[in-house]
C-alpha positions, -999 to 999 in steps of 0.1 A, spaced: 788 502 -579 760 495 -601 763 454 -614 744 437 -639 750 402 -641 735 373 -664 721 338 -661 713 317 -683 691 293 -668 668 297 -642 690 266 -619 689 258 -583 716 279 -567 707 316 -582 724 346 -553 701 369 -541 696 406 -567 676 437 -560 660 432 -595 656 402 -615 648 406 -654 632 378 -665 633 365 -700 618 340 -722 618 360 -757 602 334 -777 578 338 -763 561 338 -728 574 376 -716 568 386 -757 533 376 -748 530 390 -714 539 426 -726 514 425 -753 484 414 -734 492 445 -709 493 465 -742 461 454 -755 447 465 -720 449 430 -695 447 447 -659 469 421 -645 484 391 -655 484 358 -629 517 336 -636 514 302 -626 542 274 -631 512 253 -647 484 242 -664 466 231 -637 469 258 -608 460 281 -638 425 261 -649 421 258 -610 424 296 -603 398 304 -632 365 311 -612 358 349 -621 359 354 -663 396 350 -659 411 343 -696 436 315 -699 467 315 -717 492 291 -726 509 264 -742 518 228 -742 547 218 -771 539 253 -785 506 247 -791 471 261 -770 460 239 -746 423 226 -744 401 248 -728 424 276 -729 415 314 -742 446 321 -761 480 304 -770 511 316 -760 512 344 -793 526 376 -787 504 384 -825 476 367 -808 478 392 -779 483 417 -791 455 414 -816 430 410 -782 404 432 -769 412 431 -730 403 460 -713 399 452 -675 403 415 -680 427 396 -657 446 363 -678 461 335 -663 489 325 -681 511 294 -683 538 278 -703 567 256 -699 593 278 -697 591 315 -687 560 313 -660 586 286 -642 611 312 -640 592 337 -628 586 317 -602 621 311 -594 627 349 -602 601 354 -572 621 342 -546 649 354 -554 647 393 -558 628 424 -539 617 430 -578 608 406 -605 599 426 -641 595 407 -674 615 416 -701 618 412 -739 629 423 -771 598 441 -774 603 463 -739 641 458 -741 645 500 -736 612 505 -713 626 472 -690 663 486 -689 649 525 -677 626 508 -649 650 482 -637 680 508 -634 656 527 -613 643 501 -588 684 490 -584 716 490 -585 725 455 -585 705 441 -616 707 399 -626 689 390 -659 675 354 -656 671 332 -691 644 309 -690 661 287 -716 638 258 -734 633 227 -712 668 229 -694 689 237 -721 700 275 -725 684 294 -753 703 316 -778 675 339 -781 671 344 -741 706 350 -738 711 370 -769 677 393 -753 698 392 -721 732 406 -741 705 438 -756 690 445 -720 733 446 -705 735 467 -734 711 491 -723 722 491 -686 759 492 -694 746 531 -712 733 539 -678 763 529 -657 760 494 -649 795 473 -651 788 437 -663 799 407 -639 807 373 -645 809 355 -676 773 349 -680 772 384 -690 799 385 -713 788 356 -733 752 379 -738 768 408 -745 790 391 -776 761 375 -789 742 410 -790 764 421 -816 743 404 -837 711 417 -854 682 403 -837 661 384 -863 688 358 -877 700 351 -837 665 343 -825 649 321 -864 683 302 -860 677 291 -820 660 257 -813 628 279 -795 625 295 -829 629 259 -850 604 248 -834 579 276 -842 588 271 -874 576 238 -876 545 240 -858 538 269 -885 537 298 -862 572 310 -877 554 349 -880 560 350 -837 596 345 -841 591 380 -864 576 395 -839 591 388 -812 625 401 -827 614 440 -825 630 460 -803 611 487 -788 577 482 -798 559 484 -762 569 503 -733 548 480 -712 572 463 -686 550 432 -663 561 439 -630 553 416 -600 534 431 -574 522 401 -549 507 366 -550 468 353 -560 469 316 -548 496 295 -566 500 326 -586 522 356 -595 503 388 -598 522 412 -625 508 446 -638 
């Protein structure tokens, strides 16, 4: 029996999964696909600021963002638009935030695979992670401990998409998604508190963004460690 199950925040007691989808739609895994799309050839995920400035000591670009906003000394926010405007070709970028890298992290010790997932690679993550398993979880980042609409509204599309290749949903966690995708994507993810929050630091246009479906076929997929870091490519 192929399972797909959902949870909503990334908490101490997650069970063990072939593949863990890992989501924070607004906007750390938005951002991770599109710097592999504007040509990154890995990206290093580290819980932190710190172990990220720490591992910079060969051109590595930094990414991230404190409050929503770049941190000092840092390459690039945490923009998907800023991605993917970026000329990266063969460049390696460190990225942190305060949500989704921490996650992936948990993700990490969790599951045999760990893939990032978004709106933006909904269709290309569903086809990979239906291939690497049969028992599929889907883990929300959420926004500082609280759970996120928009994560588990992403969640709902990616049980969408596996539930079309044979997957049964289990557990609540996945139901509550799946009602919520009924919903067109762009008025779910402005009115969640991620998306508010955008809005008033002026950076509004990521939450637009970040709401198309489809738009990369680029799926960040964990393949080892670098230091205090998670290598995905």
């Amino acid at each position: 029996m192929k399972r797909v199950r959902v949870h909503p925040l990334p908490l101490e007691a997650l069970p063990q999964t072939e593949v863990m989808l890992v989501v924070d739609v607004i906007r750390a895994t938005s951002t991770a696909t599109m710097f592999l799309e504007a040509g990154a050839q890995a990206l290093w995920l580290t819980a932190g600021l710190e172990p990220a400035r720490t591992l910079r000591q060969n051109g590595e670009l930094l990414a991230g963002e404190v409050g929503g906003l770049r941190p000092e000394g840092f390459d690039f926010g945490n923009s998907p638009r800023e991605a993917a405007a970026a000329q990266l070709s063969g460049r390696t970028v460190i990225h942190a935030t305060t949500n989704g890298t921490k996650a992936a992290h948990k993700a990490a010790g969790l599951a045999r695979e760990v893939l990032l997932a978004s709106l933006l690679n909904a269709p290309a993550a569903v086809d990979l992670a239906a291939r690497l398993g049969s028992d599929v979880t889907i883990l929300c980042a959420g926004k500082e401990g609280q759970v996120g609409m928009d994560d588990l509204y992403t969640a709902g599309v990616l049980a969408q998409g596996l539930i079309a290749q044979g997957f049964e949903p289990v557990e609540d966690g996945a139901q509550m998604a799946l009602y919520l995708a009924q919903k067109p994507a762009l008025p779910v993810l402005k009115a969640s508190e991620a998306a508010l929050a955008l809005e008033r630091e002026g950076l509004g246009a990521d939450v637009d963004f970040c709401a198309q479906i489809g738009l990369s076929e680029r799926v960040p997929r964990m393949m080892g460690r670098q230091g205090a870091a998670l290598v995905f490519t």
